[in-house]
N, C-alpha and C positions, 0 to 999 in steps of 0.2 A: 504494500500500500504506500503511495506515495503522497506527503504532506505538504501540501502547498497553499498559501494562503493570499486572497486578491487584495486586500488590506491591510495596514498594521491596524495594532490594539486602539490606537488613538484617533483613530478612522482615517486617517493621511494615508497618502498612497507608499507604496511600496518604499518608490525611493527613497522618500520622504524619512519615512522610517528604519531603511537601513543606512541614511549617511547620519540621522539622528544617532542608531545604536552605535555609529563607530564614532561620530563626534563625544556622545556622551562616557565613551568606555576609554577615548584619550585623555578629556578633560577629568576624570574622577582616576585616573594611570596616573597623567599626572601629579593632581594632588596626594596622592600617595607616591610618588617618588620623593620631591618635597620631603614627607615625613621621612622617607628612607635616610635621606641625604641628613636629614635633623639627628637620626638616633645615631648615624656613623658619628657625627660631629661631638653629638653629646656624649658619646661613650668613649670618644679620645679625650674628652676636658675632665671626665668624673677622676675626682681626687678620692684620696683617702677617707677624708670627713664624708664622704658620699653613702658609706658603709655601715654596716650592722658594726657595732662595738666589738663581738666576738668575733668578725674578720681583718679588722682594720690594720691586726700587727701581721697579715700576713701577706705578703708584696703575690707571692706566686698566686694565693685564689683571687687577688684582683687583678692582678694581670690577667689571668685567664679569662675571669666575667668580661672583664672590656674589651678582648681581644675574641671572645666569643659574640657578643654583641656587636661586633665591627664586623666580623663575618657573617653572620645573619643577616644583617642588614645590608651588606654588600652583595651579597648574591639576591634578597628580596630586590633592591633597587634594579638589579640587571632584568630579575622578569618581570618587574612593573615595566621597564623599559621597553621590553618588547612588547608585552599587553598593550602600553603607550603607542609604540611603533605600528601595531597591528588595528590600532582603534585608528591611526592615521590613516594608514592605508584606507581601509574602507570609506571615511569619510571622503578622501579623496578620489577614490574609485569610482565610489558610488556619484558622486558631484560632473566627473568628470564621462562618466558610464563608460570603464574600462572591467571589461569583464574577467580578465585573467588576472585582477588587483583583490577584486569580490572574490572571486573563485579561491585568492591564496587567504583572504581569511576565513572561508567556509573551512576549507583543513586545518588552519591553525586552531579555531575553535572548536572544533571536534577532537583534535589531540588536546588540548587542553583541559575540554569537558573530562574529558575520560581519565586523565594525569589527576583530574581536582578531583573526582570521584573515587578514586584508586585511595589518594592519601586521607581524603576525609573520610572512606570507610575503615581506614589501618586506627584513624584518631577514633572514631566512633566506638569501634568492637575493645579498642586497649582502653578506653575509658571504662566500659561495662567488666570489662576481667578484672580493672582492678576497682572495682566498687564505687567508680564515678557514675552511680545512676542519674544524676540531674544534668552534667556534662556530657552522658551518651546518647542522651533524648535529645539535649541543645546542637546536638550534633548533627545527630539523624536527619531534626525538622528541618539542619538548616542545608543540608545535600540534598534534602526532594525539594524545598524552596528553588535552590542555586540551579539546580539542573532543569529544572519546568521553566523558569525562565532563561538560563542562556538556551536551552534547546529551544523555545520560541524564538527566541534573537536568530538563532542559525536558518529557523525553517522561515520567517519573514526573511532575512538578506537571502536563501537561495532560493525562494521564491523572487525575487528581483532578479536575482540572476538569470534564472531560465526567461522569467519576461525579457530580459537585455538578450538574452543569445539566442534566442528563438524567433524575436523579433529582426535580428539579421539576418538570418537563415532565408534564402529566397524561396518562395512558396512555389511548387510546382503545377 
């Protein structure tokens, strides 16, 4: 069965709505890199006095926390980056009606759906084994949330899609 839909949710047309989902998914990338950039920054200036009392004599667990904190955040900034780069694309695709721009983020989000689904079920199930029942439910609800909507985002943009590349195709 294949899903395709003549309108977005907001009743604007297609295109409408899929250079919307890539403007909106660059603009909210980027304010989340921003934060990325903030915690790298803040977790090189955290001093000593930053700390629990019973760590503060020990240089090696704070180096490690800041130095752990600097790489999380450093690899998170790299894939807001590209979520950023990939919300570009499509606004720009879709603006421009370049089919093979939309087409490379219909793949991205789908490898991605699937990458965020993978690790948010690993968080979900080690939540419940280790006795985190209000964190396994917070989890659950929020991977059938995240998934019903990017998977609506995917099937509005390739629904634009096949309207843009069907509608070049010469009719016989």
């Amino acid at each position: 069965m294949k899903c395709k839909v003549e309108t977005c949710c907001c009743g604007c047309s297609l295109k409408t709505g899929s250079y919307l989902i890539g403007l909106i998914q660059a603009v909210l990338s980027g304010i989340l890199l921003v934060f990325c950039i903030l915690t790298i920054v803040g977790a090189a200036a955290l001093t000593d006095d930053d700390f629990p009392d019973n760590i503060r004599d020990d240089e090696a667990i704070i180096d490690t926390i800041k130095k752990m904190f600097i790489v999380v955040a450093s690899i998170s900034a790299v894939l807001v980056a590209i979520h950023m780069f990939f919300g570009v694309l499509l606004a720009y695709g879709t603006k421009k009606e370049k089919a093979d721009l939309i087409k490379a983020w219909i793949m991205y989000s789908i490898v991605y759906l699937v990458l965020y689904d993978v690790l948010q079920l690993i968080h979900c199930v080690s939540s419940f084994v280790y006795g985190q029942t209000t964190e396994g439910v917070q989890s659950l609800l929020t991977i059938i949330a995240a998934t019903a909507l990017q998977s609506y985002f995917i099937v509005v943009v390739k629904s634009y899609y096949e309207t843009l590349t069907h509608g070049k195709q010469p009719v016989p």
